[in-house]
C-alpha positions in Angstrom: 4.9 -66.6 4.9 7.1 -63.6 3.6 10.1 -62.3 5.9 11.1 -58.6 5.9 13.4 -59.0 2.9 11.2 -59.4 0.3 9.2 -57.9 -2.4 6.4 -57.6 -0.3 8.3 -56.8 2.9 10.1 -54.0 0.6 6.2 -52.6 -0.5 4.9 -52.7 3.7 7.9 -50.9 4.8 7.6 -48.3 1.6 3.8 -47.8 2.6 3.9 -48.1 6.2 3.2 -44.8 7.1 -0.4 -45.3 5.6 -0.3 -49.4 6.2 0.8 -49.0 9.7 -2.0 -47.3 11.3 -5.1 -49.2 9.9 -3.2 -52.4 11.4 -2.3 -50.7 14.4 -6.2 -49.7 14.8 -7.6 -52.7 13.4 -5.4 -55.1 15.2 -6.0 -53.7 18.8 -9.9 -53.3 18.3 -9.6 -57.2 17.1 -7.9 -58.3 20.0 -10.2 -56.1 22.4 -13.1 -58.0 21.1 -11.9 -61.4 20.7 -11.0 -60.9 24.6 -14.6 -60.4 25.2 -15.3 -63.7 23.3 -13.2 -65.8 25.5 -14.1 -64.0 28.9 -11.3 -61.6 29.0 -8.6 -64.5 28.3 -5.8 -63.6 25.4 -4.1 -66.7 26.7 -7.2 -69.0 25.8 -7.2 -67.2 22.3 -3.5 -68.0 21.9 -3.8 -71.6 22.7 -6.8 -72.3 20.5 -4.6 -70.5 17.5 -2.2 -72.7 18.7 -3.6 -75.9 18.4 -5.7 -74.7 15.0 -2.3 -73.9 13.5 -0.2 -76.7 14.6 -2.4 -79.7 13.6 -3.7 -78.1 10.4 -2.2 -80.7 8.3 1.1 -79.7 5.7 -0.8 -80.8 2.7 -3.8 -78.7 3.6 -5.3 -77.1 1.0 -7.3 -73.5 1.3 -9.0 -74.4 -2.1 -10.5 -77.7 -1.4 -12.1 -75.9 1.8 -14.9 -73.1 1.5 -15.1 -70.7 4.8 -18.7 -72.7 4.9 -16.8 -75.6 5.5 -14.5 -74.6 7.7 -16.8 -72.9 10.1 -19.7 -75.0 10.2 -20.6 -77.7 12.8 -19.8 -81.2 11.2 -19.8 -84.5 12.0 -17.4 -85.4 9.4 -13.8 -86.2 10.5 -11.5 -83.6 10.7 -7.9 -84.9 9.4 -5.3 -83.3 12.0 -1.6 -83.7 13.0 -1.8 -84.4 16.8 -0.4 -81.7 19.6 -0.5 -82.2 23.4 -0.5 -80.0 25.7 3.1 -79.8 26.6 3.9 -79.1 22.8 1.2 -76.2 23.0 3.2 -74.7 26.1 6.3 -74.8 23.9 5.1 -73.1 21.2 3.1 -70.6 23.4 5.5 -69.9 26.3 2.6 -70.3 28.4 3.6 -72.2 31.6 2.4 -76.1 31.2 0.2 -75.6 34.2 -1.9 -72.8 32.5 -2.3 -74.5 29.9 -3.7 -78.0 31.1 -6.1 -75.5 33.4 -7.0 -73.3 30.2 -7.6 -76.9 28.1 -9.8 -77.7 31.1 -12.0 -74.8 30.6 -12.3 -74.8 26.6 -12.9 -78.4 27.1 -16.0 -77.4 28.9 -16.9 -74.8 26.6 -16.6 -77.9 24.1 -14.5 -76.0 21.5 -11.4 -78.6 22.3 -11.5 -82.0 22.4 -9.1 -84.9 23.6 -8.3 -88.0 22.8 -7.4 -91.3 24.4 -3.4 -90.5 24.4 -3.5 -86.6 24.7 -4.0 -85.4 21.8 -5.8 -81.6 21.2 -7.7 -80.6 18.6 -10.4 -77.4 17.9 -13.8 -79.1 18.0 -16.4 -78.7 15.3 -18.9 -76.8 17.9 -16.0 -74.0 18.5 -16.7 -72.8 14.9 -20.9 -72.2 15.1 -20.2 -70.9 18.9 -17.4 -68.5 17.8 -18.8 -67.0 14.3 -18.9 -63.8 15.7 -15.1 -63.3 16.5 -14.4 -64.9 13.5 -16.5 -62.1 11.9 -14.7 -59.9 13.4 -11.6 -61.6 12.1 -12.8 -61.0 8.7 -13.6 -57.2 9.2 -10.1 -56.8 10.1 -8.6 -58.8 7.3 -10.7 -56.2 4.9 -9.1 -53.8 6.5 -6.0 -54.7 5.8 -6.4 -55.8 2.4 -8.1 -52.8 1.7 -5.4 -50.5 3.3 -3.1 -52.7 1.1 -5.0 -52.5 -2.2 -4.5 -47.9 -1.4 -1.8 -48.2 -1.0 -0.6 -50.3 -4.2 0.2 -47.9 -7.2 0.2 -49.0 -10.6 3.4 -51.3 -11.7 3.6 -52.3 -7.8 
């Protein structure tokens, strides 16, 4: 992931004044919606990102995996580094206690499950059951890349 002090960092903060607000926009409508898809709870989004990001597995790799693939319901094993709840609360800085309640409840929804010793990971059926806010994921991302690609001049 690029830091401020970079070529790219150097192009966002040269084009920020017509970068800037399409994130701005985009970013809070995003968040407004995916708090409607997880009953007004930003913390439940935050520690499903969590646990998505953190057991992804380092030699991942984006082009072996189609967005079909990714978001469909599947049987097929899903290869994951493990993460408790404890290590989600670090990351997070959400109180332990929220999150094992939280866990709880996306347990029910069935998009985490649990293993014998602790371990969390995003379900298959939180992909089908959540297609909409990742929709709205993409719709945002366009934006972006969009407001990006306007702003890029020739020789940038």
């Amino acid at each position: 992931m690029p830091t401020r002090n970079t070529k790219e960092g150097d192009f966002i903060k040269a084009n920020f004044a017509s970068i800037w607000p399409v994130h701005l926009a985009g970013f809070t409508r995003l968040l407004a919606q995916l708090r409607r898809h997880l009953d007004g709870d930003l913390d439940m989004l935050l520690i499903m990102a969590v646990i998505g990001d953190r057991t992804r597995p380092d030699r991942w790799s984006p082009e072996l995996s189609t967005y079909r693939q990714l978001t469909r319901d599947s049987d097929e094993p899903h290869h994951q580094h493990p993460i408790n709840i404890q290590s989600v609360a670090d990351y997070s800085g959400i109180p332990r206690e929220t999150v094992r309640r939280k866990i709880r409840v996306l347990e029910e929804k069935g998009w985490i499950t649990r293993d014998a010793q602790g371990h969390l990971a995003i379900s298959a059926s939180a992909a089908p059951d959540l297609a909409e806010a990742t929709g709205d994921s993409i719709a945002y991302l366009a934006r972006i890349l969009i407001a990006f690609e306007e702003a890029r001049k020739p020789g940038d």
